[in-house]
C-alpha positions, 0 to 999 in steps of 0.5 A, a space after each residue: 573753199 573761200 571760208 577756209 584760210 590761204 593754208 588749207 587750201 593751197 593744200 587742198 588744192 595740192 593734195 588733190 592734184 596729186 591725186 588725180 595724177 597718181 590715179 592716172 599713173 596707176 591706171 595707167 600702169 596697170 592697163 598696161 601690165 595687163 597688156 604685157 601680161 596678156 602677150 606674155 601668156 599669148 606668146 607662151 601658149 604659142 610658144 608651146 604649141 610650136 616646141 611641140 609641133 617641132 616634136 612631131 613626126 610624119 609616116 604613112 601619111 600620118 602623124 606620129 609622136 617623137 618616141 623619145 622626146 628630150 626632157 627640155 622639151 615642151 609641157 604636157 599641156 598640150 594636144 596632138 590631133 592627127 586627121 580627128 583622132 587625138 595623139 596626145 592630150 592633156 588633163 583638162 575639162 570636158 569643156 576645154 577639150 572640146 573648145 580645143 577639139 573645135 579650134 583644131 579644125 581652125 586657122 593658127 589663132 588664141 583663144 580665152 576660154 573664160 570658164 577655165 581661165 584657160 587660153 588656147 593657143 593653134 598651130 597647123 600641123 602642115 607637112 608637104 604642102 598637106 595639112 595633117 593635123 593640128 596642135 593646141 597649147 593650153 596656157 593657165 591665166 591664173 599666175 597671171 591674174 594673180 599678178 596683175 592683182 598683186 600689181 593693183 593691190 601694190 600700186 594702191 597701197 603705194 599711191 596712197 602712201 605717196 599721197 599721205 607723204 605729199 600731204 604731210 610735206 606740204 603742210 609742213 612746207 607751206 607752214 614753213 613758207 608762209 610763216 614769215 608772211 604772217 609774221 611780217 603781217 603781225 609786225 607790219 600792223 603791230 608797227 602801224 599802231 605803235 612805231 611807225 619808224 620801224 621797217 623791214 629793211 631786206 633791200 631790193 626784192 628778189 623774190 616774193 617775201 622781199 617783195 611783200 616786204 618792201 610793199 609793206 615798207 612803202 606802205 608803212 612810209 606812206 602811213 608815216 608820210 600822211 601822219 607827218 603831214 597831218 600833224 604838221 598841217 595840225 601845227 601850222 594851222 594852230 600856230 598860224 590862227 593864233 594871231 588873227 584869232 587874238 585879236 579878233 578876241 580882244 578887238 571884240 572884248 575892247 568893243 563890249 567893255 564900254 559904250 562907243 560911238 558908231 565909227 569906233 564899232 565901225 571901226 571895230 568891226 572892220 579890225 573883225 573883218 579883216 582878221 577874219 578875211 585874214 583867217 579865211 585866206 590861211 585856212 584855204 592855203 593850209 587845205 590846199 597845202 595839204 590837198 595838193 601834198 596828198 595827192 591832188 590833181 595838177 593843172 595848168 594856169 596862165 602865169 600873168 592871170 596868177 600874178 594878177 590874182 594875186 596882187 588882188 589878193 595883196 591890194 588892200 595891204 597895198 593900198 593901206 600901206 600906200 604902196 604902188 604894185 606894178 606887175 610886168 606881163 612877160 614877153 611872150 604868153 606863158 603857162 605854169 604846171 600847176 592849178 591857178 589856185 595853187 599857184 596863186 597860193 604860192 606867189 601871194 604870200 610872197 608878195 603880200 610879204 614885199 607889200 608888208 616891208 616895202 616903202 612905196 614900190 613893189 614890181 613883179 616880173 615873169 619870165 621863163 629859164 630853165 623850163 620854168 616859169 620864174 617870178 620875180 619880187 621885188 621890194 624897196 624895203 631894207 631887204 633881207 639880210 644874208 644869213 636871214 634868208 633861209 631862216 625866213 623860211 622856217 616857221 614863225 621865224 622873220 628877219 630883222 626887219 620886221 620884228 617890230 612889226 606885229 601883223 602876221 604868225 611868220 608863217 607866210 614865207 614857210 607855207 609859200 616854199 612848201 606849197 611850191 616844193 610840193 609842185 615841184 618848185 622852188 620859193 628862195 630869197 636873193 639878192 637884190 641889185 639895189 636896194 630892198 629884198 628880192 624873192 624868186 618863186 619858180 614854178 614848172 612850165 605847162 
């Protein structure tokens, strides 16, 4: 069975459930019209042996035959016995008389004679409170074989042709109904393949194709939804080592092309280091980015632990920069929804943005509205114009202000809103009270 298709065997299975209900019923219909036939000869022989007993006369002691039965009255199959001499008797075997010979003696009762086909029905002949003889009705059990032979052999007949219409039907209804799902399962992978675009689009399910196909439409959204991912992690990872891999590449080639003295390699090779630390801080953001948008687990993080953290992160920009980050721990303690990785991916290309425009102070605040924990940036540099302040956030895009300056892809600001985005925060530029640029990063509260 488990080789064989959906198909065959949802036929198989109805083709032999019907079976075994229409063995029930035929059995079923034939014991019961053997039941009914063999009352019906039953009650006929008694019913014969009664007309004739109605038939009978007593004089002297003695039974006597009506001497001008009425023409409607019983058959000739019957026999009178009248104190051991027969009165009437039909033409029979030897052995039926004598089975009827004996029961003429007994109580009212029918007997089978199985030899004969013959069943023999009693009845007392009592006048007066005196037994005087006896009746005995043969009724013929042929016509009644017969029918319950026919009966079967119909019954049969009928189930099988029952059976054959069943099967035919069911085929064609489960062909019928599950073309549409080999259909859908074609074009579900046709389009995993080759559009990923393409959806069913039946709405919401009502019954089990429906249903089919807004799984597939959620899985096929699910497939489009990783691709997309993919190749956007693609794109930014490609877009964003660009830069540091560059100018590795040409501090390198700079270094080889003469002779130095040691403090120009060292210094050569602190411009590697850099770029590299620089190279390993953007592949672990973009891995968590996409970990965390596949489906990663959630934590929960101390929101002064991840602001420390990441102001480590920024602390020799800071430093060489010259730059003084103060870090405000909130009122009361609180915690974030989110892993303390995560979280610090979010806030530190924030900050390292404010250390990278900023002049000679940067001052992080925490504190919590709206359910969240919100973390405030602020810098005294030139600050972000209005109209900039979406457009930071689309990739390789900065402001104004740091167009001049050639650190960094411009992917920074972008990656913090998406990661934050996928923990269901936010990452948004504001306006600052004084001068300078202001950013929020809220994240939800554990």
């Amino acid at each position: 069975m488990r080789s064989l298709g959906i198909r065959p065997r949802l036929l198989l299975a109805l083709v032999a459930s019907v079976t075994v209900a229409l063995a029930v019923l035929i059995l079923g219909f034939n014991l019961l019209l053997e039941r009914s036939l063999s009352r019906s000869a039953g009650d006929l022989a008694r019913g014969r042996a009664a007309a004739q007993l109605a038939q009978l006369r007593v004089a002297d002691g003695r039974l006597r035959l009506a001497e001008a039965p009425d023409a409607a009255g019983p058959d000739s199959e019957t026999w009178v016995f009248s104190r051991g001499r027969v009165l009437e008797a039909p033409r029979a075997g030897t052995e039926v008389a004598a089975v009827a010979r004996r029961l003429a003696a007994g109580p009212a009762r029918v007997v089978d004679v199985p030899a004969a086909d013959v069943r023999l029905a009693v009845a007392p002949a009592v006048f007066g409170g005196r037994r005087l003889g006896a009746v005995v009705a043969a009724v013929s059990l042929v016509p009644y074989e017969a029918t319950q032979r026919t009966a079967l052999l119909g019954s049969l007949l009928f189930g099988v042709a029952v059976l054959l219409l069943v099967a035919l039907l069911g085929r064609w209804l489960l062909a019928a109904s599950l073309r549409p799902v080999a259909r859908m399962t074609r074009q579900a992978a046709m389009w995993s393949e080759r559009d990923l675009g393409r959806r069913f689009g039946f709405g919401k399910p009502h019954d089990e194709l429906t249903e089919l196909a807004a799984t597939l439409d959620a899985l096929l959204d699910r497939l489009s939804a990783s691709l997309r991912r993919e190749q956007r992690f693609s794109a930014e990872l490609s877009h964003e080592l660009r830069t540091p891999l560059a100018r590795v590449s040409a501090e390198a080639e700079l270094a080889l092309r003469r002779e130095r003295r040691p403090e120009e390699y060292r210094a050569a090779l602190e411009v590697v280091r850099r770029n590299a630390a620089e190279l390993a801080s953007i592949v672990d953001a973009l891995v968590a980015a996409a970990r965390h948008e596949a489906g990663g687990g959630r934590g929960t993080a101390d929101a002064y632990e991840v602001a420390r953290h990441a102001a480590e992160t920024c602390a020799g920009l800071a430093e060489q920069r010259a730059l003084e980050v103060e870090l405000e721990p909130p009122l009361q303690p609180l915690r974030v929804g989110v892993e303390s990785e995560l979280a610090a991916r979010i806030l530190q290309p924030v900050l390292e943005n404010a250390c990278r425009y900023g002049r000679r102070r940067v001052r992080v605040e925490i504190s919590r509205a709206d359910g969240g924990v919100v973390y405030s940036v602020e810098d005294d540099g030139a600050g972000v114009a209005e109209p900039e302040r979406e457009r930071i956030f689309e990739p390789g895009v900065r402001g104004r202000s740091g167009r001049s300056d050639g650190d960094g892809a411009g992917l920074g600001l972008p990656l913090a809103r998406r990661l934050a985005e996928a923990a269901a925060g936010e990452v948004e530029a504001v306006a600052a009270e004084n001068c300078g640029g202001r950013f929020l990063v809220r994240l939800p509260a554990a």
